[in-house]
N, C-alpha and C positions, 0 to 999 in steps of 0.2 A: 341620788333621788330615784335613782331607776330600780336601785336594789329594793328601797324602799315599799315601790308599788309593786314587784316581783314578790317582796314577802307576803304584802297585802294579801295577792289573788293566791298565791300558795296554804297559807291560814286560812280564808276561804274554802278552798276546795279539801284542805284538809277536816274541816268544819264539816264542810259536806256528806264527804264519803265514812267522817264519825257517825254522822245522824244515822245516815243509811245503815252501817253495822247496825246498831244499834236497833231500828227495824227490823231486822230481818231477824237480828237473836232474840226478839219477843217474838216472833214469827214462830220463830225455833221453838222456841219455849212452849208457844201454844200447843203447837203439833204433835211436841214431846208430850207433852199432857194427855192431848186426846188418845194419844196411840194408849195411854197407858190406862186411860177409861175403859178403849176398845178393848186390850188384853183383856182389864177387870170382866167385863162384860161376858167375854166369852167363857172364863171359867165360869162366872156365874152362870151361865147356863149349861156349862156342860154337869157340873153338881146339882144342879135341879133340875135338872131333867134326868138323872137316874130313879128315886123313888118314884115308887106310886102314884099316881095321883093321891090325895086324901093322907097321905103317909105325913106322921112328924117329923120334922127338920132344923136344920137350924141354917137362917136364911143368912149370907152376909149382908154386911149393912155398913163396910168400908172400916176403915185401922183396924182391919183385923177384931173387927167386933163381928157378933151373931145373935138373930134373936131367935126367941123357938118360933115355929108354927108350921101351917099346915098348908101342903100347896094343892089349891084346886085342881088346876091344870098341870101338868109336867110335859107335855108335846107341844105345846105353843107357847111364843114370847109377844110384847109385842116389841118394835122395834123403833125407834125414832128417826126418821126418813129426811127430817131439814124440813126449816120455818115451819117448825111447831107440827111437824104431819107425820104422824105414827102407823103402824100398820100389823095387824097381827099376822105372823108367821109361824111356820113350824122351827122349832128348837136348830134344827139342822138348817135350814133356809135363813134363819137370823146369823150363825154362826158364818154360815157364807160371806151373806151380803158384808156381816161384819169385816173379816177377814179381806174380800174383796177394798172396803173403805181405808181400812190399814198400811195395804198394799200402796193404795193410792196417796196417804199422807209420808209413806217412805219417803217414796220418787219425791213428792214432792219438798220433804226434807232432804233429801241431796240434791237436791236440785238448790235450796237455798244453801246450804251449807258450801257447792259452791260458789254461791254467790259471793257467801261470806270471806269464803279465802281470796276470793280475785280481789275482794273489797283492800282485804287484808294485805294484799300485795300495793295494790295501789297506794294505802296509805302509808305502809314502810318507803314505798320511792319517791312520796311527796318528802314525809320526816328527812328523807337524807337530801332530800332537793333543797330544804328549807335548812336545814346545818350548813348546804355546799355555799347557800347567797349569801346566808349570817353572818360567815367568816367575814 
């Protein structure tokens, strides 16, 4: 009977620390994501901000698509700041702030990723906790 409620809390907590992986690699996912916005972002404006102002171009517009036209401005972006709050900056200044925001989703991509492996440990020493009561 005792093994019985031993397996119980053990499948529980293994339950657990699944859910949680599971969090933190959509976490993961997110973060992979936006760095990869960020990337996008920054070359877009390092190729639009070489022509002219008023010069023809061809603007990306993501999979590797492009449309033609023409850029008013080529020294100013504007920049999306969090909840909805934008700001116009200079080309170089946006590419910063960018770069800085990246910086900060690294860390905190390893920072989850080890979460994920400590998760990952735990749950290999439940799995073999939960074979050892089985027998």
């Amino acid at each position: 009977m005792a093994n019985e409620q031993e397996i119980k809390v053990l499948v529980a907590q293994l339950q657990q620390y699944e859910a949680e992986a599971q969090a933190y690699e959509q976490q993961l996912n997110v973060i992979n994501f936006t760095i990869n916005e960020i990337d996008n972002a920054i070359q877009s404006i390092d190729a639009l901000s070489k022509p002219e102002a008023g010069a023809d171009t061809l603007i990306p517009i993501g999979a590797s698509s492009f449309v033609y036209g023409s850029i008013p401005e080529t020294k100013r972006v504007i920049v999306g700041l969090g909840s909805n709050i934008s700001a116009e900056v200079a080309a170089d200044d946006a590419k910063k702030y960018l770069s800085e925001r990246k910086d900060k989703l690294n860390d905190m991509r390893n920072q989850f990723g080890a979460k994920l492996r400590d998760i990952g440990t735990q749950i290999l020493a439940l799995q073999s906790r939960l074979q050892t009561v089985a027998r």
